[in-house]
N, C-alpha and C positions, 0 to 999 in steps of 0.2 A: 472454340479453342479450349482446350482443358488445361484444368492447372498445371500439371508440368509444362507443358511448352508457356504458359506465360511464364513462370518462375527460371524454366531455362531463358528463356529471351530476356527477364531482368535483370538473371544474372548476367548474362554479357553484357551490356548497355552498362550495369554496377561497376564491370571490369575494364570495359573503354571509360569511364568516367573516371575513372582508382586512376588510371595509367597516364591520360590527359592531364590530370590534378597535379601527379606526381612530376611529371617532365615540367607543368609550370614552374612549382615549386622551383624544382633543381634550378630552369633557366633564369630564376631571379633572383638565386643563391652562388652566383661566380664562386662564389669558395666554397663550395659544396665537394671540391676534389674527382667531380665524376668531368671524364674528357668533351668538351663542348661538340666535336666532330662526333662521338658517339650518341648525346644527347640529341643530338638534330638528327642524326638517321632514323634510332627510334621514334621522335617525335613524327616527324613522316610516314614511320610504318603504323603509327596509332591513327594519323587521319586519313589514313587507305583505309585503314580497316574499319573505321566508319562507313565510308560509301560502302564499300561490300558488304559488310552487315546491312546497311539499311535495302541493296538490291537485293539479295539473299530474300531478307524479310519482309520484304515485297511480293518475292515470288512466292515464299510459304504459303504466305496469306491468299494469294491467288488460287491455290489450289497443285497437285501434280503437272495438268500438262503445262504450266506457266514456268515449271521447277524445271521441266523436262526442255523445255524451248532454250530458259535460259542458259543451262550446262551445254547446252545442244550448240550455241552464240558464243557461250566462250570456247569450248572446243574447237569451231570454226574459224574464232581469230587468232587460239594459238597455234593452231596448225596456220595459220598464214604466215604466222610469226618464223615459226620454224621450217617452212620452206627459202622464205623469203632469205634469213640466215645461209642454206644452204643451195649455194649457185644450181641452178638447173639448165637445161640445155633444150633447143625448141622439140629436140624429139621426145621430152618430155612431157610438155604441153596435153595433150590427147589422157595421157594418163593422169597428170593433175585434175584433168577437169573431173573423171570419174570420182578420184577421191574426194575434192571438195562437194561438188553438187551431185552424187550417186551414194556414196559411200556412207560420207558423214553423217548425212539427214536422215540415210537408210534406219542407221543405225541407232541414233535417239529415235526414231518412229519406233521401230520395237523395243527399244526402252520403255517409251508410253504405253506399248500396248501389253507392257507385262509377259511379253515372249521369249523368254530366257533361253530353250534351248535354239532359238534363231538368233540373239543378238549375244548368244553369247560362240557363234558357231560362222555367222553370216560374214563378219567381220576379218577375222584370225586369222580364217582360212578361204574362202573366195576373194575377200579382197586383197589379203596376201598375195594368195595366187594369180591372180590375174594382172599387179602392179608389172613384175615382171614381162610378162606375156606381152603386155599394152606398149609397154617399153622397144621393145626386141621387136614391133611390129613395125615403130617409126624405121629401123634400119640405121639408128648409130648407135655404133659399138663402141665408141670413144667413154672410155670410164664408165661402161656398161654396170658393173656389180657396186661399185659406187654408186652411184646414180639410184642402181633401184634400192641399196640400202637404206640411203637417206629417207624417201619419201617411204618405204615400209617403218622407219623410225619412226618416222613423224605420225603417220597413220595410226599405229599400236600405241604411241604414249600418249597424243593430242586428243584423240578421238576413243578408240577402243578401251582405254584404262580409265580415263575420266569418266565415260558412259556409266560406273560402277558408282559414280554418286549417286544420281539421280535416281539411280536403280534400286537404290533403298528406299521409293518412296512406291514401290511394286510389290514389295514382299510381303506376304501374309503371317504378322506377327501377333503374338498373344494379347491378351486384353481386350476391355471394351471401349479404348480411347480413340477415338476419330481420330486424334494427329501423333499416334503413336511412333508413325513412320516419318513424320515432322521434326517428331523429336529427337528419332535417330538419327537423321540427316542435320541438323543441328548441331547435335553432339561431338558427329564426325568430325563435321566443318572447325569448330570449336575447338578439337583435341587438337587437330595437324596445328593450326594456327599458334595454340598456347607450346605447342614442342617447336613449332622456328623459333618461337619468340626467347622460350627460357633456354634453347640450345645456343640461339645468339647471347645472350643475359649471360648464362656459365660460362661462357669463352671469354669473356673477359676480365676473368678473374687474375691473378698476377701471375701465376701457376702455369701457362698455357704449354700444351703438349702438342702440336699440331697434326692430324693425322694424315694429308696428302699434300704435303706445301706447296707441290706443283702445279696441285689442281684449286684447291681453295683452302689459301693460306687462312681463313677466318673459322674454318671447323676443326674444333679439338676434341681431345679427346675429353679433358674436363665439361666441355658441352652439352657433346651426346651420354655420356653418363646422367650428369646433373639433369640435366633438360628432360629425361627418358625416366628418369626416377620420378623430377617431380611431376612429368605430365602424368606416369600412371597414380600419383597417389590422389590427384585431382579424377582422371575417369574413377575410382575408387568413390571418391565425395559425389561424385555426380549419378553417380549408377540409378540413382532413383529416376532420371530422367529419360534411361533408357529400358528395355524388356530384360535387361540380362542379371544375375545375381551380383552382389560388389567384385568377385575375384575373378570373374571373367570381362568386366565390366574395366577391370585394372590390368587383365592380359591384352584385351582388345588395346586399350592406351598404348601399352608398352608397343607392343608390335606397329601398329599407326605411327608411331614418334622417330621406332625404327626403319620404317620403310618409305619414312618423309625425309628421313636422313641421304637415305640410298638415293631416293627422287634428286634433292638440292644437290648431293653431290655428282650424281652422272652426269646433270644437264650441268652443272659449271662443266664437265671435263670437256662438252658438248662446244658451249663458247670456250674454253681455252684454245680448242683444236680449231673453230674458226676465226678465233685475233679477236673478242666483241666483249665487251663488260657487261652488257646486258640484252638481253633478246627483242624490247619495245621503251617505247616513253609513254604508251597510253595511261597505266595509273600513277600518278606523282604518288612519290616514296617508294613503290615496289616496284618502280622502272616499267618491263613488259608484262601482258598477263600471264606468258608462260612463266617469267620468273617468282608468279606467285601463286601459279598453282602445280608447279613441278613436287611439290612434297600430297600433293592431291593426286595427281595421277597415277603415284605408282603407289600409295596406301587405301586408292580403294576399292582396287579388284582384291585384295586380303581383308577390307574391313568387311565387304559384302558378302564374300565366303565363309567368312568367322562365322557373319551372323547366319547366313543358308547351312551353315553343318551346325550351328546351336538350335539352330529352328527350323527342321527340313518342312518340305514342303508334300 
């Protein structure tokens, strides 16, 4: 393991420790004027994010295909998550099974094997196309385009967008560092996390301007400014841990913080339209796992692009 990725790994573990320290504090400071129902949220979202830093840090350490299995395990529960959400009908049956046990696995396999133009082609477009087909073949037309909508959602945002993590541990980037590609995946994981966290942090400021009340009365617009500002000036400080120069290093940020925004905000509209507060109870504090990696799947088929046009191939 080379010195950036341990100095990146201490500094997160420095930054769960900063954040743990700081909610103690507060919670044995009653007059500290910060809201006790805010304190305990975040304090729950700092001990998720221990376990997932330490499973993360698990798989690094194991090597690519352990990185590759585990995005592969969560992809496959939150696409559970988000079928299960959405009612399906028995003539669906036949086509869920392809996506879960054909599709999915299909498609981290050539994640693993570094076959970009098949898992970036295999996916999109045959298993698009054939959801429908698979459908139409059982012979009920009862909320036919509904129907095939939902599970081609599920497919594209669960599986196919999140595949774009792990994918960054396939690319052939500059330097002579063995976990160059550790670090970037790292990085990644690290920027979306620090943009909910200070996008949640600026919305509570007194100021609030809410941008979709309908959909999620808790994002403002003070949020995604603040939160977006200060995550790029953080990829900025960080750039040394990844291949890119600091100013690309802090566009990459911005754009990540923004397309983590677009992620959290679809899928609330997602559960609004189906009546549910949250998508699972699997991790205490971040409720389901789609609800915590919704700003993951839709920033990293653009982080991985970034990096494939700064670094073709």
């Amino acid at each position: 393991m080379d010195a950036r990725t341990i100095g990146l790994i201490g500094g997160i573990l420095l930054l769960l420790g900063a954040a743990e320290a700081v909610v103690r504090i507060l919670k044995n400071h009653q007059d500290s004027g910060v809201d006790p129902a805010i304190l305990a949220t975040f304090h729950l979202r700092v001990r998720a994010w221990w376990s997932l830093f330490a499973v993360l840090a698990a798989a690094f350490f194991l090597g690519k295909t352990a990185t590759v299995v585990l995005f592969g395990l969560i992809a496959f529960w939150a696409l559970r998550e988000f079928i299960t959400l959405t009612p399906t009908r028995p003539g669906d049956h036949h086509a869920l099974f392809w996506v879960f046990f054909v599709f999915t696995p299909l498609q981290f396999f050539l994640v693993g094997l570094g076959q970009y133009q098949y898992y970036s082609v295999v996916i999109p477009i045959c298993g698009l196309l054939f959801i429908p087909w698979r459908i139409a073949m059982a012979g009920d037309r009862k909320r036919f385009l509904e129907r095939m909508a939902k599970i081609q959602a599920g497919l594209l945002i669960c599986v196919y967008c999140l595949s774009y993590a792990p994918a960054l541990m396939t690319l052939e980037l500059p330097g002579e560092s063995a976990g160059r590609n550790v670090n970037l995946l790292l990085f990644f994981v690290l920027i979306v996390q620090l943009s909910d966290a200070l996008q949640y942090v600026w919305a509570q400021i007194p100021s609030r301007h809410v941008i979709v009340p309908t959909i999620s009365p808790n994002r403002t617009w003070e949020g995604l400014i603040g939160g977006s500002a200060s995550v790029t000036l953080i990829g900025i400080a960080l750039y040394w841990a990844t291949p890119f120069p600091f100013y690309f290093a802090g566009l990459v940020s911005l754009a990540v913080s923004l397309l983590g925004f677009a992620g959290g905000l679809t899928m609330s509209a997602i559960k609004r339209d189906r009546g549910v507060k949250d998508y699972g109870t699997l991790v205490e504090g971040h409720h389901g796992v789609l609800d915590r990696i919704d700003s993951l799947c839709f920033a990293a088929p653009v982080f991985f692009h970034f990096t494939l046009w700064f670094f073709p191939t």
